[in-house]
C-alpha positions as CSV (number, residue, x, y, z in Angstrom):
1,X,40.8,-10.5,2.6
2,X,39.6,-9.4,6.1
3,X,36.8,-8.0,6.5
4,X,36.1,-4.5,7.8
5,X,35.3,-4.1,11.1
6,X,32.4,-1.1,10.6
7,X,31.0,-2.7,7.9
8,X,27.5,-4.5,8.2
9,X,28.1,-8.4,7.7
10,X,24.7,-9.0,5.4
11,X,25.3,-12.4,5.4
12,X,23.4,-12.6,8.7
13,X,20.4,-11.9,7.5
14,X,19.9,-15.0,6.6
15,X,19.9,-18.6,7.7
16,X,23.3,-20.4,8.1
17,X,22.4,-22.2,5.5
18,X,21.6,-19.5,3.1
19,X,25.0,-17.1,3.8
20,X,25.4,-15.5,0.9
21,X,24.9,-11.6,0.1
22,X,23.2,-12.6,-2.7
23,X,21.2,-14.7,-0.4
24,X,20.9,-11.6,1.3
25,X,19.4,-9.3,-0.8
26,X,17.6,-11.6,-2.8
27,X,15.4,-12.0,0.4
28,X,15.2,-8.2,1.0
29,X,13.8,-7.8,-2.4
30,X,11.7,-10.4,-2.0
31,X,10.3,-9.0,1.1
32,X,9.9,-5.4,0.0
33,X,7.8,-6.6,-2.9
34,X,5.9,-9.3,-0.2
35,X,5.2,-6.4,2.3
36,X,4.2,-3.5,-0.4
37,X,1.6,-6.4,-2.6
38,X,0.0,-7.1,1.1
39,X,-0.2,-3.2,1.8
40,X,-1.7,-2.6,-1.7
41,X,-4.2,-5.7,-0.6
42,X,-4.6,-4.2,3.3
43,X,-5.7,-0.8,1.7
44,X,-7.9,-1.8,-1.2
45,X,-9.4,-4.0,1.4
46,X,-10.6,-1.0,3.6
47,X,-11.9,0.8,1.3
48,X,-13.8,-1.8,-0.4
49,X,-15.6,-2.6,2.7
50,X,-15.4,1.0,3.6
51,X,-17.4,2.6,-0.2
52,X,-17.9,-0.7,-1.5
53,X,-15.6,0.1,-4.8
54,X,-12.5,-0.9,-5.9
55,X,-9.8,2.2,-5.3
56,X,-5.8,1.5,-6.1
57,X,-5.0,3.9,-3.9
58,X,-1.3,4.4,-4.3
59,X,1.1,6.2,-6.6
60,X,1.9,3.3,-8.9
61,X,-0.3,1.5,-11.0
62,X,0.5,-1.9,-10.2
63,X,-0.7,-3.8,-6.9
64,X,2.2,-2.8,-4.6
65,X,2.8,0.0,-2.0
66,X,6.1,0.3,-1.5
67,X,5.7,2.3,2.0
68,X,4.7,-1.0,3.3
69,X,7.7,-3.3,1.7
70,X,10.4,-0.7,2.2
71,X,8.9,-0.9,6.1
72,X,8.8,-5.2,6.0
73,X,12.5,-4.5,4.9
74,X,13.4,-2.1,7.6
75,X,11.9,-3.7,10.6
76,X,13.5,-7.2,9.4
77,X,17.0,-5.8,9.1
78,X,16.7,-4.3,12.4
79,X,15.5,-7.1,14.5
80,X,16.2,-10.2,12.7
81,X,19.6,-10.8,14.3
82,X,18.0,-10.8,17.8
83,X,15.2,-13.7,16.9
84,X,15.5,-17.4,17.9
85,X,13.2,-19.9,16.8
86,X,10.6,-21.6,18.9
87,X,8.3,-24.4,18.2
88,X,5.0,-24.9,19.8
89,X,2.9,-27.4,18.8
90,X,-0.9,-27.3,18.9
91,X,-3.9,-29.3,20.4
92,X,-3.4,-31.5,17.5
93,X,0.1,-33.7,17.2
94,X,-0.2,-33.6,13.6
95,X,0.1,-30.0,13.6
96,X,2.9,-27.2,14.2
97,X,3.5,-23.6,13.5
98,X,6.4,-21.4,14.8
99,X,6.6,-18.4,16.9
100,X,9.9,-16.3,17.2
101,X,10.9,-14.9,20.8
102,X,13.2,-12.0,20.5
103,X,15.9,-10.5,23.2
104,X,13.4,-7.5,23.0
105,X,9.6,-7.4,24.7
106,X,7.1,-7.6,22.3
107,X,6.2,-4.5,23.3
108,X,9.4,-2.9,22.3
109,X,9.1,-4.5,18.8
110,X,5.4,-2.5,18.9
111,X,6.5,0.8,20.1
112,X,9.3,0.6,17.6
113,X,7.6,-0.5,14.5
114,X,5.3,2.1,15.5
115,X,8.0,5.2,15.6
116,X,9.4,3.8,12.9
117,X,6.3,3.1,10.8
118,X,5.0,6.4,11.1
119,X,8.7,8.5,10.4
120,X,8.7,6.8,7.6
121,X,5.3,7.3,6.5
122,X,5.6,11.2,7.5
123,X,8.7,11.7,5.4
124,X,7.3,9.9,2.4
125,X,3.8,11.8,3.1
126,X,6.0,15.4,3.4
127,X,8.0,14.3,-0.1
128,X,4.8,13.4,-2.2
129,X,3.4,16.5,-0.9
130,X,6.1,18.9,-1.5
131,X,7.7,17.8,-5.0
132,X,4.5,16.7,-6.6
133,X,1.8,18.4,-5.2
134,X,-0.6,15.2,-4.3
135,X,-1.4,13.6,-0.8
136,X,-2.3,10.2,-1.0
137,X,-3.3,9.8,2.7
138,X,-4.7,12.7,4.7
139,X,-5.5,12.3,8.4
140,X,-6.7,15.4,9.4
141,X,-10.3,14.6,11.0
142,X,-8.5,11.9,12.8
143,X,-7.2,12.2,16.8
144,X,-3.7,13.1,17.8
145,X,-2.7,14.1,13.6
146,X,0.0,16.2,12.5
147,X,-0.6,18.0,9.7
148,X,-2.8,15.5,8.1
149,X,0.0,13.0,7.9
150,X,0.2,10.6,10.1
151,X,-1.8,9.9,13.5
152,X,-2.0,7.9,16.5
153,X,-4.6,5.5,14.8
154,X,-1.7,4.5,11.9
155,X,1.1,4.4,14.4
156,X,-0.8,1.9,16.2
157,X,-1.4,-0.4,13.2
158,X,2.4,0.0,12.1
159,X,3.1,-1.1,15.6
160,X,0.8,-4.5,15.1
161,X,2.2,-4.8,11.9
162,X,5.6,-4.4,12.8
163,X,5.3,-6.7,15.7
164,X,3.3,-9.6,13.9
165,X,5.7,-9.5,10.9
166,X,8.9,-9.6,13.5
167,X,7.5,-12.2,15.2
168,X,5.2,-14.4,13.3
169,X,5.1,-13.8,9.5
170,X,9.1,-13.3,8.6
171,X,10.5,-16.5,9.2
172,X,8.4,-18.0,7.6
173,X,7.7,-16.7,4.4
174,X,12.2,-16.7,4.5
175,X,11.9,-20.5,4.9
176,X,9.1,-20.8,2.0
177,X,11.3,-18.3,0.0
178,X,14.7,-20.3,0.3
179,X,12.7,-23.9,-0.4
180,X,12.4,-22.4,-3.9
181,X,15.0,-23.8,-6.8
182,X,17.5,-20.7,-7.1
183,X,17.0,-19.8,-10.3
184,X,13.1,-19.3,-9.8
185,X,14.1,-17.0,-7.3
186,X,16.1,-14.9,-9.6
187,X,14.0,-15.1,-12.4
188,X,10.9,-14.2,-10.0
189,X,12.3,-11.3,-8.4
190,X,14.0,-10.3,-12.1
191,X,10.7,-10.1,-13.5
192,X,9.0,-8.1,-10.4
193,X,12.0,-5.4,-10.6
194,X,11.6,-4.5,-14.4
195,X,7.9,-4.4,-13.5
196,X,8.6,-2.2,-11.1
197,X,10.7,0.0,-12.9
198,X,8.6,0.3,-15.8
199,X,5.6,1.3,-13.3
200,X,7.7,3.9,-11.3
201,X,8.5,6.1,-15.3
202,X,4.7,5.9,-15.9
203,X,4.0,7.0,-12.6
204,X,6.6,9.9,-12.5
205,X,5.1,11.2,-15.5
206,X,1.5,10.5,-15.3
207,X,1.0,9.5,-11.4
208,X,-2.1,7.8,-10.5
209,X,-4.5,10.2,-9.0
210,X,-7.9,10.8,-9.3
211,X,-11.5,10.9,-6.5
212,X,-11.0,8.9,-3.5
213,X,-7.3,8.2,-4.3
214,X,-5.8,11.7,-3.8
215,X,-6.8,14.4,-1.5
């Protein structure tokens, strides 16, 4: 059966190697829960060195912010296809890490991430907002806002984000993911999705709120 010619091929998403839709999208999951469990980590971070307490400050209960993961999944599908790998070894012999060069300047990848990160943020800001009444981020007393939120400050750490993950961080937690036995990799991300699921029906009904979590 040919394929169609508008339709995305998914399979290059992934490695030769692993050339499988199902290759696919078990990494895309795996990265959406990667990115929001490091945003969930980035933000309690901040604040604990900011008030010195512990604040979850998203609208789930669990330890993930899925603004962060549904960006990891965005910015990979967008630029993955343009990456080649590079190796560059350090001081040492013994040791070696990878860097990814990309058809586009690393300041493309920034100023991308950056428009990208913060559309994303805004819409998700304007939906919370509007359908249930809470605002989980407000940057008002902060430069160049609009409305409250987003602002030059977060577009600037999207675009470092964006540009790090792209370049740095992607590949390799993809080559760490794929070294696992396949069905680990099912079962993992099995387990994180009805987690997931059972956190977004507690959260639509009783959404986590409170001081220093919603404005």
């Amino acid at each position: 059966m040919k394929r169609h010619s508008n339709l995305p091929d998914f399979s290059k998403l992934c490695a030769p190697e692993q050339n499988s839709i199902q290759d696919a999208v078990s990494l895309l999951i795996h990265f959406f829960f990667l990115g929001s469990f490091w945003g969930f980590l980035w933000e309690t971070l901040i604040f604990l060195a900011k008030d010195n307490t512990f604040r979850n400050r998203g609208f789930f209960y669990g330890p993930w912010l899925p603004v962060y993961g549904i960006g990891a999944v965005v910015f990979y599908c967008l630029f993955h296809s343009s990456r080649e790998t590079i190796s560059i070894r350090s001081l040492h012999k013994s040791n070696r890490f990878f860097l990814f060069k990309t058809k586009y300047h690393p300041l493309t990848i920034f100023i991308k991430t950056a428009l990208l990160g913060t559309a994303l943020e805004l819409v998700i800001g304007w939906f919370l907002d509007i359908f249930f009444d809470l605002r989980y981020w407000d940057y008002s007393s902060y430069p160049f806002n609009f409305h409250g939120y987003i602002c030059l400050l977060s577009a600037v750490g999207f675009g470092v984000a964006g540009m790090l993950w792209i370049c740095v961080f992607s590949e390799i937690f993809r080559k760490h993911w794929f070294s696992l036995p396949p069905g680990f990799r099912r079962g993992f991300n099995s387990v994180l999705i009805l987690l997931f699921l059972a956190d977004c029906a507690a959260a639509l009904i009783f959404p986590n709120t409170g001081h220093g979590i919603t404005f």
